[in-house]
ROMARZA-731466 format. One record per residue: x, y, z of N, C-alpha, C in turn; residue number from 0. Coordinates in steps of 0.1 Angstrom, whole numbers, plus 5000, padded with zeros to 4 digits. Layout:
BEGIN
+------+------+------+------+------+------+------+------+------+-----+
|  n.X |  n.Y |  n.Z | ca.X | ca.Y | ca.Z |  c.X |  c.Y |  c.Z | num |
+------+------+------+------+------+------+------+------+------+-----+
|    X |    Y |    Z |    X |    Y |    Z |    X |    Y |    Z | NUM |
...
+------+------+------+------+------+------+------+------+------+-----+
This chain:
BEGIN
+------+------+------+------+------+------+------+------+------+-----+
|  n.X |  n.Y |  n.Z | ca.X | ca.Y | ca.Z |  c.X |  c.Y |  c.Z | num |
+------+------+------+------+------+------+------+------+------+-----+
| 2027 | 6354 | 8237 | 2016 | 6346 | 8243 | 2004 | 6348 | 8235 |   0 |
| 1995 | 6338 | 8236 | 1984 | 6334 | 8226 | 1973 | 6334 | 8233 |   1 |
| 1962 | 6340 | 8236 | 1946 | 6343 | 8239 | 1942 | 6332 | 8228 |   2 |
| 1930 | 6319 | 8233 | 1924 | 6311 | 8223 | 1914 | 6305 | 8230 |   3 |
| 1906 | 6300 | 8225 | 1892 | 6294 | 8233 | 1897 | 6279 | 8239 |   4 |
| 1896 | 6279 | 8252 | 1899 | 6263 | 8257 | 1890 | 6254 | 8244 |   5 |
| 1900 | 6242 | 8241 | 1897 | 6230 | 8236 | 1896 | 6220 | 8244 |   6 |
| 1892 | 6211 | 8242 | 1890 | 6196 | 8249 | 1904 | 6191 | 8254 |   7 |
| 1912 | 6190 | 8241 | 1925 | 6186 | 8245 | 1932 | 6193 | 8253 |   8 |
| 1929 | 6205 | 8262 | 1939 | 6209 | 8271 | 1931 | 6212 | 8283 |   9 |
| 1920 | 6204 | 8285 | 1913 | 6208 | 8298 | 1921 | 6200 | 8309 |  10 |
| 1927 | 6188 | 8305 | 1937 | 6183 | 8318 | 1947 | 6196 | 8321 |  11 |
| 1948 | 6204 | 8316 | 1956 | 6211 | 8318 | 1954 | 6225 | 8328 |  12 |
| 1936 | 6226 | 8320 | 1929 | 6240 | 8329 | 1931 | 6236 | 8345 |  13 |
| 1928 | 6221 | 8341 | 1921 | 6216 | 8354 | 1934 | 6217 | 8363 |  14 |
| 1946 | 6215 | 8361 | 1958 | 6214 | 8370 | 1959 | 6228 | 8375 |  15 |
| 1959 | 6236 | 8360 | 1963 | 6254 | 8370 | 1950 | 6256 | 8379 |  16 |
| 1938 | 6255 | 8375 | 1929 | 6255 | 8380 | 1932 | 6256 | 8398 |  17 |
| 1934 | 6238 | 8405 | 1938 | 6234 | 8413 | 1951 | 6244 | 8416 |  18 |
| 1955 | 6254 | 8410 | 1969 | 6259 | 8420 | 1961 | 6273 | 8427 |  19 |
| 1950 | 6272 | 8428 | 1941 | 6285 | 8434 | 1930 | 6284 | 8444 |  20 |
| 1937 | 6273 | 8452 | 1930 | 6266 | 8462 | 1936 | 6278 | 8471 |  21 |
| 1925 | 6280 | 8481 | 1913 | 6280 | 8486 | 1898 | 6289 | 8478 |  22 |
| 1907 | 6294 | 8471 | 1896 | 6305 | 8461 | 1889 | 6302 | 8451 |  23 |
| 1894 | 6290 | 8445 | 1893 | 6290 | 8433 | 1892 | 6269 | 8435 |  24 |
| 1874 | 6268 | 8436 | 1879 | 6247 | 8432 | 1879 | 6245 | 8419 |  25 |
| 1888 | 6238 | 8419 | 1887 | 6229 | 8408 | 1876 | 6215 | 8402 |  26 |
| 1867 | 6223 | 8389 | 1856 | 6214 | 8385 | 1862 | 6203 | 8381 |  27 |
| 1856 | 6192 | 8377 | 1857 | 6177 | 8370 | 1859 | 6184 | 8356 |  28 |
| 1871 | 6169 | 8351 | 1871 | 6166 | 8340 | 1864 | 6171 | 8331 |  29 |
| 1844 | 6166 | 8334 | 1836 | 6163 | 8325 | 1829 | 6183 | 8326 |  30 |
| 1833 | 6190 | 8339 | 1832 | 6198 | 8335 | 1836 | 6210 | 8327 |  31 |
| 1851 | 6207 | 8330 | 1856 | 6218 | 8316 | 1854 | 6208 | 8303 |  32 |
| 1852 | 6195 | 8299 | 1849 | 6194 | 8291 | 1837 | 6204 | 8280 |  33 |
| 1826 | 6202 | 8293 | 1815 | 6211 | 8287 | 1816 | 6223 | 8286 |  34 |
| 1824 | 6232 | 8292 | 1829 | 6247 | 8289 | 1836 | 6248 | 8278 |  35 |
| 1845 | 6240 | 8272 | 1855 | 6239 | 8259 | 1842 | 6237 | 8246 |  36 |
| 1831 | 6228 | 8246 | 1827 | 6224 | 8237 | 1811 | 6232 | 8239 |  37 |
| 1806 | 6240 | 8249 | 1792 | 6247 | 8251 | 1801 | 6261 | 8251 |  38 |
| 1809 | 6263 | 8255 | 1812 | 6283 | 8260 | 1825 | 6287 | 8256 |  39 |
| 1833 | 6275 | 8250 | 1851 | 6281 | 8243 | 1846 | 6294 | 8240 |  40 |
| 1837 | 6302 | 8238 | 1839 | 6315 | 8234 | 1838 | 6325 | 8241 |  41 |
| 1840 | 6321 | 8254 | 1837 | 6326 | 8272 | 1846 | 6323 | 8280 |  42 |
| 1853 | 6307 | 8274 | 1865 | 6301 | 8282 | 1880 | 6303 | 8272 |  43 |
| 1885 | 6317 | 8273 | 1896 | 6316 | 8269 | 1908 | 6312 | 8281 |  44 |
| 1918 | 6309 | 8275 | 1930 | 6304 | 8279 | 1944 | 6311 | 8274 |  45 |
| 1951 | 6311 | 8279 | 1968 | 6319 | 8272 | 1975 | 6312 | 8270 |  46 |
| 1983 | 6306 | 8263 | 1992 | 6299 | 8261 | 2008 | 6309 | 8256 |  47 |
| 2015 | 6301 | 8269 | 2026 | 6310 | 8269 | 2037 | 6303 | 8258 |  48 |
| 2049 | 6312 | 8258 | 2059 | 6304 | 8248 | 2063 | 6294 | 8246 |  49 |
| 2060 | 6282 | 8258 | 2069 | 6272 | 8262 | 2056 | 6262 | 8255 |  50 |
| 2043 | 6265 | 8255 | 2030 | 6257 | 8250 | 2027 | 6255 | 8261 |  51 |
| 2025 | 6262 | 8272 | 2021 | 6258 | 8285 | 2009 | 6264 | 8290 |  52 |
| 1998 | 6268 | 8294 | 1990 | 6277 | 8297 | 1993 | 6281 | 8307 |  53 |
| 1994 | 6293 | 8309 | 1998 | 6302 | 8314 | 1983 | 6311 | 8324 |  54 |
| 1971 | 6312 | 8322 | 1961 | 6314 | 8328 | 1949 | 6316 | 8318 |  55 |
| 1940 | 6307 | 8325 | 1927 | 6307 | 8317 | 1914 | 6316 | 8330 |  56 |
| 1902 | 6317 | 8320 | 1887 | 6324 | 8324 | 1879 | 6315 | 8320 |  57 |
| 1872 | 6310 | 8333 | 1857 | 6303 | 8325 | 1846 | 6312 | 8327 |  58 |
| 1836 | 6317 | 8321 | 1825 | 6326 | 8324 | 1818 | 6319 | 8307 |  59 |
| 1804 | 6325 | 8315 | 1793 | 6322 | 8305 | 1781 | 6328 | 8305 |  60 |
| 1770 | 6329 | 8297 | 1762 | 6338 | 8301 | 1751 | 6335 | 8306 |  61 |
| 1739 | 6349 | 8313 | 1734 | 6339 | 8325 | 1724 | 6336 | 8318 |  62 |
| 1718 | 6321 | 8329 | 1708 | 6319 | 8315 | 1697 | 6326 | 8327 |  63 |
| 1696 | 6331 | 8337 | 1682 | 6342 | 8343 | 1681 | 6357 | 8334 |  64 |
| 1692 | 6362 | 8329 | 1694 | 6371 | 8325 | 1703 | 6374 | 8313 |  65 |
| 1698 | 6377 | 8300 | 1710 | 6370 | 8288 | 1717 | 6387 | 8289 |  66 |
| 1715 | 6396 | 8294 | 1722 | 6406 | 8295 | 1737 | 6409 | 8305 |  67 |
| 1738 | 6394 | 8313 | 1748 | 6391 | 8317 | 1757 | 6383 | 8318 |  68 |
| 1768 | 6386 | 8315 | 1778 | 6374 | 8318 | 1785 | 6373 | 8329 |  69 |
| 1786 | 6363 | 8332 | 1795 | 6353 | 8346 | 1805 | 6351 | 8344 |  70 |
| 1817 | 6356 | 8353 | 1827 | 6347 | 8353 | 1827 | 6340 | 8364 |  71 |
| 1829 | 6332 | 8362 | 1827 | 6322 | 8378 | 1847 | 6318 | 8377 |  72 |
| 1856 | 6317 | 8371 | 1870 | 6314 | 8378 | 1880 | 6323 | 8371 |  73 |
| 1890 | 6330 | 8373 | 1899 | 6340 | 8366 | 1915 | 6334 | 8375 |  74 |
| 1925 | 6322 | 8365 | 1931 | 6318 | 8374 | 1948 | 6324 | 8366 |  75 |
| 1957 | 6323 | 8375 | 1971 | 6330 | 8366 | 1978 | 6324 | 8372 |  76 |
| 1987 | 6318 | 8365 | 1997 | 6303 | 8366 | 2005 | 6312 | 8381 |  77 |
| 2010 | 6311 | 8389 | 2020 | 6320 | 8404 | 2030 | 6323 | 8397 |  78 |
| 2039 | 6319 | 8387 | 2047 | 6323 | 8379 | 2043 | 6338 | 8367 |  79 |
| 2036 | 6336 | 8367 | 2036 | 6348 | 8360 | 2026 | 6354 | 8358 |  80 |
| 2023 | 6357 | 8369 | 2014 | 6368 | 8375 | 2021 | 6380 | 8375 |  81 |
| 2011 | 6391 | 8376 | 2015 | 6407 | 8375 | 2022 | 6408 | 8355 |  82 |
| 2015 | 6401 | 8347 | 2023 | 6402 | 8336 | 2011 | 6408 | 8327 |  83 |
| 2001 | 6411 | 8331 | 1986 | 6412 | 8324 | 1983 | 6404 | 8316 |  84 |
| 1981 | 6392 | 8320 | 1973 | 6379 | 8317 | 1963 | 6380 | 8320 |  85 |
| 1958 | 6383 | 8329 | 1943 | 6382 | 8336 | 1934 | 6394 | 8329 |  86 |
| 1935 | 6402 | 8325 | 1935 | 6415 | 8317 | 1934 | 6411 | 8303 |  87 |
| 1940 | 6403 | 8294 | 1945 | 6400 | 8284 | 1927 | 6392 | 8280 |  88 |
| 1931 | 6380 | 8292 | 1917 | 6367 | 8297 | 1902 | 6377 | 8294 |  89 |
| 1903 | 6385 | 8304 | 1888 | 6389 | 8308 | 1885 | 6404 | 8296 |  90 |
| 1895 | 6407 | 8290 | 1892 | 6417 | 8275 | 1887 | 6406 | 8264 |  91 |
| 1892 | 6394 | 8262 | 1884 | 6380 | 8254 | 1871 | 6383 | 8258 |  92 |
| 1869 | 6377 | 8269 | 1854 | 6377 | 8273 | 1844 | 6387 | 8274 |  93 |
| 1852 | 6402 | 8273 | 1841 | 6413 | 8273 | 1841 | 6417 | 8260 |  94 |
| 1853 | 6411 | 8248 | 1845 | 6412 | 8232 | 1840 | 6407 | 8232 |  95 |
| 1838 | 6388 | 8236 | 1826 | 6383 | 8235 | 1809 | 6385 | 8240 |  96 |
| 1810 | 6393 | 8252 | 1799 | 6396 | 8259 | 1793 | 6410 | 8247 |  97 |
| 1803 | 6415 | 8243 | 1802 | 6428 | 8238 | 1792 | 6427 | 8223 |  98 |
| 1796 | 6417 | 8216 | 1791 | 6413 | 8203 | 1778 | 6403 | 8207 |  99 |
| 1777 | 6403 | 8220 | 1762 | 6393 | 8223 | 1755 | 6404 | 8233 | 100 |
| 1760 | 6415 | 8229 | 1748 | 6426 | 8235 | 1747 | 6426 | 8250 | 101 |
| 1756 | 6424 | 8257 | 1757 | 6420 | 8273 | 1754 | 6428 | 8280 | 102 |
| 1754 | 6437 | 8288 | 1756 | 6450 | 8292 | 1762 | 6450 | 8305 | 103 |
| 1767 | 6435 | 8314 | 1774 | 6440 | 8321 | 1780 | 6428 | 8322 | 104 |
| 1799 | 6425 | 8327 | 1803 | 6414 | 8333 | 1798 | 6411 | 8352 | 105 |
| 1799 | 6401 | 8356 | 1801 | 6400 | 8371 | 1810 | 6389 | 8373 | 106 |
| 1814 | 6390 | 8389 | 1820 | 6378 | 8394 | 1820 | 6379 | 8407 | 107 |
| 1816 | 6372 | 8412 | 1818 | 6369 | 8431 | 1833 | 6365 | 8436 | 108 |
| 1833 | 6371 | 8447 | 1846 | 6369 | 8454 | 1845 | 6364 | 8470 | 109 |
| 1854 | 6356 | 8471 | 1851 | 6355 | 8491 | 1854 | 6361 | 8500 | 110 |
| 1848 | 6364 | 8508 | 1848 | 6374 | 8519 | 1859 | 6376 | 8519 | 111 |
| 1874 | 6369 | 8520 | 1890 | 6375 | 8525 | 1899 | 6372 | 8513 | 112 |
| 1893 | 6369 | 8505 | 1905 | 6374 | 8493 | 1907 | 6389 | 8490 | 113 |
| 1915 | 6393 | 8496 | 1918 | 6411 | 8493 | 1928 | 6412 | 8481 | 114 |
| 1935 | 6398 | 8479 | 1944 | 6401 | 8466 | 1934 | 6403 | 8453 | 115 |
| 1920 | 6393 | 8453 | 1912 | 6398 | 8440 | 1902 | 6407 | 8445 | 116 |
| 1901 | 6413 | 8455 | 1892 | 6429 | 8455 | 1902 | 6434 | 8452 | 117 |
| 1919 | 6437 | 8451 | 1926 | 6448 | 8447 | 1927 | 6443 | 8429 | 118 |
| 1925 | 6433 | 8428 | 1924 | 6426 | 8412 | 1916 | 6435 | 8404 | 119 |
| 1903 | 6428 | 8412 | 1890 | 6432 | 8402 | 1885 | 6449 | 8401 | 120 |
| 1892 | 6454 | 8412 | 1891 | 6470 | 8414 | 1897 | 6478 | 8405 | 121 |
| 1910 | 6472 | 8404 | 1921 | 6476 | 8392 | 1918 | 6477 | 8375 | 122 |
| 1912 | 6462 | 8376 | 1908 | 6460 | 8360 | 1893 | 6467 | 8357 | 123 |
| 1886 | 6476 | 8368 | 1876 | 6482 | 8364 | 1861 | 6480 | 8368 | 124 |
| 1860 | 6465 | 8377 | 1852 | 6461 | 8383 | 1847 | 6471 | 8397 | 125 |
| 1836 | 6474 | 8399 | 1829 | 6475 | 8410 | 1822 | 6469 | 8419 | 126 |
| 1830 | 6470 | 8434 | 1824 | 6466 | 8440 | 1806 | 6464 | 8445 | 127 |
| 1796 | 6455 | 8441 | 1783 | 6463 | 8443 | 1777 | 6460 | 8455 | 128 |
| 1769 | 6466 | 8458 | 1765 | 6471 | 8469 | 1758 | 6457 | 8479 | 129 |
| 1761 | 6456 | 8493 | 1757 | 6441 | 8497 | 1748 | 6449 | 8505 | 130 |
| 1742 | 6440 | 8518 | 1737 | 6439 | 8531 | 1748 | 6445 | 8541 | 131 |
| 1758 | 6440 | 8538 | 1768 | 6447 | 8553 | 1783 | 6447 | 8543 | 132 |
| 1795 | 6452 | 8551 | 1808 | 6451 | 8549 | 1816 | 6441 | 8554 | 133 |
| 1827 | 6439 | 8550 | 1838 | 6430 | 8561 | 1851 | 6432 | 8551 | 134 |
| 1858 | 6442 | 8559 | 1872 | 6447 | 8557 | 1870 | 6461 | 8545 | 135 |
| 1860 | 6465 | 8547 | 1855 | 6479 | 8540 | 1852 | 6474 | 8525 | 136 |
| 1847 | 6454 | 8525 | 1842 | 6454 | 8509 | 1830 | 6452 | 8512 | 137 |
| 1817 | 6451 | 8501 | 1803 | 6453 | 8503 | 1800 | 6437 | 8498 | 138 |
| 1795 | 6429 | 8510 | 1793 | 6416 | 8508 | 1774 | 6413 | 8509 | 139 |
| 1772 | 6407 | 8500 | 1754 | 6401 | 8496 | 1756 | 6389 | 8503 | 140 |
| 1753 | 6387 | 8520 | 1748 | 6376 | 8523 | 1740 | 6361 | 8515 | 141 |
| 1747 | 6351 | 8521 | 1739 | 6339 | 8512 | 1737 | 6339 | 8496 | 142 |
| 1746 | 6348 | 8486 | 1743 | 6352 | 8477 | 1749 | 6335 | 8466 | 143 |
| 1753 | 6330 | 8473 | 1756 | 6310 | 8464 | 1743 | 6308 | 8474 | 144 |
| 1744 | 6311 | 8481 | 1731 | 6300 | 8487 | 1733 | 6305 | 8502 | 145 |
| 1724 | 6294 | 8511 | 1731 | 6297 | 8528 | 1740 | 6297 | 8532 | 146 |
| 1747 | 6305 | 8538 | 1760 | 6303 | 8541 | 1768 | 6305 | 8532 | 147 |
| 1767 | 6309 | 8522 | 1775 | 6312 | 8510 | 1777 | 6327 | 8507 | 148 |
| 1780 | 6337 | 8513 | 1776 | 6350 | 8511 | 1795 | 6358 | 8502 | 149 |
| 1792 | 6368 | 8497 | 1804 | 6367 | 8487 | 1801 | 6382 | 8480 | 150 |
| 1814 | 6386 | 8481 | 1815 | 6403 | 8476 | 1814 | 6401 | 8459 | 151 |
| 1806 | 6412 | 8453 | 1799 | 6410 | 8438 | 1806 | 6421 | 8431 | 152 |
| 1808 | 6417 | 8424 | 1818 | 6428 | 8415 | 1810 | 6430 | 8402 | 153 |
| 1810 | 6438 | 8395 | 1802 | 6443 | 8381 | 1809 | 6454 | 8373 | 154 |
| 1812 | 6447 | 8360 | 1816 | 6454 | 8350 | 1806 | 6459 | 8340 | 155 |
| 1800 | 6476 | 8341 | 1792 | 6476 | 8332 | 1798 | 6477 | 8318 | 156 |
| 1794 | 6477 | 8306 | 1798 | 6475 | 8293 | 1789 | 6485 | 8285 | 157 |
| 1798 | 6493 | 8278 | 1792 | 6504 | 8272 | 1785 | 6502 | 8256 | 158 |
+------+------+------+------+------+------+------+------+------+-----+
């Protein structure tokens, strides 16, 4: 398998695994992984497995409030081949890249009841950070997308 920066030509492709991570994970437009392949390919890696198929991509970028951090906003793994360290493979891309742009820490939001990516993000080294209240013993930042948008914060500091 192959770690590479999404290209143009395979964002019909992000976009389909993308969509296999519904309810957690929507699926942007077209025209937006366009702009992640050709503004952040070097934040949006992809895997491409044996067959030429992608196998699980990362979109994250860095913030523009704070250039000391990067965002991942989607971390998706084809249902087939999950548990293979893909996702691991994905987000070690993105923290050489954050690494060589001086970053000092990753993040990523999660939704209140995905406990398969709080056992994810826990595993690959992420911290839960600290919210306003709990719900299922994770620490959730109310309204933290907006109103009504509230979402357990994870943070990878970077040494």
């Amino acid at each position: 398998m192959i770690v590479t920066p999404l290209q143009p030509e395979r964002i019909g492709e992000v976009r389909q695994l993308m969509e296999l991570g519904e309810p957690y994970i929507r699926a942007r437009t077209l025209s937006d992984y366009w702009l992640y392949a050709k503004l952040f390919s070097s934040t949006c890696p992809i895997m491409i497995g044996e067959d030429n198929t992608i196998t699980g991509a990362v979109i994250a970028f860095r913030s523009q409030d704070d250039p000391a951090d990067l965002y991942v906003q989607d971390v998706m793994t084809h249902p087939q081949h999950r548990r293979r360290g893909i996702a691991l493979a994905l987000l070690r891309s993105v923290r050489s890249q954050a690494e060589k742009w001086d970053c000092e820490r990753l993040y990523l939001t999660s939704e209140l009841d995905n406990q398969a990516a709080h056992s994810s993000w826990t595993a690959l080294g992420f911290v839960n950070a600290p919210g306003d209240h709990e719900v299922n013993g994770i620490s959730i930042v109310t309204d933290f997308k907006g109103p009504g948008r509230s979402r357990a914060v994870y943070e990878l500091p970077l040494a």
